[in-house]
C-alpha positions, 0 to 999 in steps of 0.5 A, a space after each residue: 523531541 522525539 523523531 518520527 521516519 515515515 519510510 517508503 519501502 516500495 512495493 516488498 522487494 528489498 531493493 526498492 529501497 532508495 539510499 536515502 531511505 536505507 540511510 534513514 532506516 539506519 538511523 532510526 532506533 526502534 521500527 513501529 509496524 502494525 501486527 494484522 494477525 496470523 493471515 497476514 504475517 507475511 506482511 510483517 515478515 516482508 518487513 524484517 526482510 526489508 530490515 535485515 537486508 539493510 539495518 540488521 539488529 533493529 528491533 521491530 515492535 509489533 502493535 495488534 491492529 485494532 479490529 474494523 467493520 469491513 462493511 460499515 454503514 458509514 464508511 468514512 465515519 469508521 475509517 475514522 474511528 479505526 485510524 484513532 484507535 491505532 493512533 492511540 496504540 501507537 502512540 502508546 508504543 513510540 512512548 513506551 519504546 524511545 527515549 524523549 529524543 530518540 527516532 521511530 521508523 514506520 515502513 510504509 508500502 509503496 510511498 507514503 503520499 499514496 492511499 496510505 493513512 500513517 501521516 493521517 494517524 500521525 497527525 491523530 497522535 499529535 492532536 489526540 495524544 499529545 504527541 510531540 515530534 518531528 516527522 521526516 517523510 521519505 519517498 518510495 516506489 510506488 505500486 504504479 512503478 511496480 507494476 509498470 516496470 512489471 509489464 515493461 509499459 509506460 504509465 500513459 500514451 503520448 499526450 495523454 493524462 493518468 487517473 488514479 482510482 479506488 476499486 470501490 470509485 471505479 464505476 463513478 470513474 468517467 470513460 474519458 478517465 479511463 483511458 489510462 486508469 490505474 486502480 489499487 484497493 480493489 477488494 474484488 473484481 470491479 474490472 468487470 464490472 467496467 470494461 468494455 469490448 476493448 478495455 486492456 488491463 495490465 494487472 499484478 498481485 504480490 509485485 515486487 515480491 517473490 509471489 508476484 504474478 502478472 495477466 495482460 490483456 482485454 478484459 472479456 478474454 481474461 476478466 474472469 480468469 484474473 477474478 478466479 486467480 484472485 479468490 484462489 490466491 487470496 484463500 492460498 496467502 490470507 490476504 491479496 495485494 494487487 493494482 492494475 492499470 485499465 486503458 481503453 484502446 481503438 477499436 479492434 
């Protein structure tokens, strides 16, 4: 039976990798990875970085990522309909590229437990393809812990409880859950739309890669400058990667 590795390799720096990844890395055959296109390259290039650093000669197969409707009526409904799609074409490609009982690898950002879908599309193929296989999951470093560690913070204040949140849920998020509140996906520049007179935010685009930049600081002083710096990055690489942590202050 084929052997299935769903690899958390942090958020892009080759050393986020643990030992027991790198050493699950070795031992896979062949990596699986989505091709996103030319505006995106730089996340598959992350990816035969991370590669050669640790199991040169591996061959990485590239599967096109089938389109998808960015503005869907029904978002759920098409996110969906997306992930079977990319079950079936990665389905299609570990038959095509092991034998019956070998090992694919999937390299997943940050941890495979965190607003990443590959266990959900795997367990798509099993259901929708027939796919049989054993799937070993090993953890990474998120992109909380990268952006922490980034800021040199800690994750919550003494006592207090963290809350983890999608920019497009943000606005429904209560005050009391924003008083530690990391925020990834966000495809705009929803701080702004939350915060008040002594919100803080710690915010990182690119982290752990050679790109990474960092902004700190109360979001009336800097909300608008980081929502500028992100449409400018975002034209400049194609794409945009960034998390931030808001966190509610006493009052200054």
């Amino acid at each position: 039976m084929r052997t299935l590795l769903v690899i958390g390799i942090g958020a892009g720096d080759p050393g986020h990798l643990t030992l027991g990844a790198i050493d699950a890395l070795r031992s896979a055959d062949v990596v699986i990875a989505l091709d996103k296109g030319e505006q995106k390259a730089d996340l598959l290039q992350a990816r035969r970085t991370v590669v050669d650093a640790h199991s040169p000669g591996i061959p990485i197969i590239a599967v096109t990522d089938p389109e998808r409707d960015r503005n869907p009526s029904d978002y759920r409904a098409e996110v969906r309909r997306w992930h079977g799609e990319r079950a079936r074409l990665l389905s299609e490609a570990i038959v095509g590229e092991t034998d019956p009982d070998g090992t694919a690898a999937f390299l997943v950002w940050g941890d495979p437990s965190l607003y990443d879908s590959t266990l959900r599309i795997i367990d798509r193929m099993r259901e929708e393809t027939g796919l049989e296989c054993v799937v070993r999951v090993i953890p990474g470093i998120t992109a909380l812990q990268a952006l922490t560690a980034a800021h040199a913070i800690t994750a919550n204040r003494i006592g207090e409880p963290i809350h983890v949140t999608t920019g497009r849920l943000l606005p429904a998020t209560s005050a009391a859950d924003r008083r530690n509140c990391f925020v990834m996906l966000d495809g705009g520049t929803t701080w702004n739309e939350v915060a008040g007179p002594d919100t803080y935010m710690y915010w990182g685009a690119y982290l752990g890669t050679p790109e990474q930049i960092l902004r700190a600081g109360f979001v009336e002083d800097i909300g608008d400058e980081v929502a500028a710096l992100k449409c400018t990055l975002r034209d400049s690489h194609g794409w945009i990667m960034d998390t931030y942590l808001l966190r509610e202050l006493d009052a200054r």
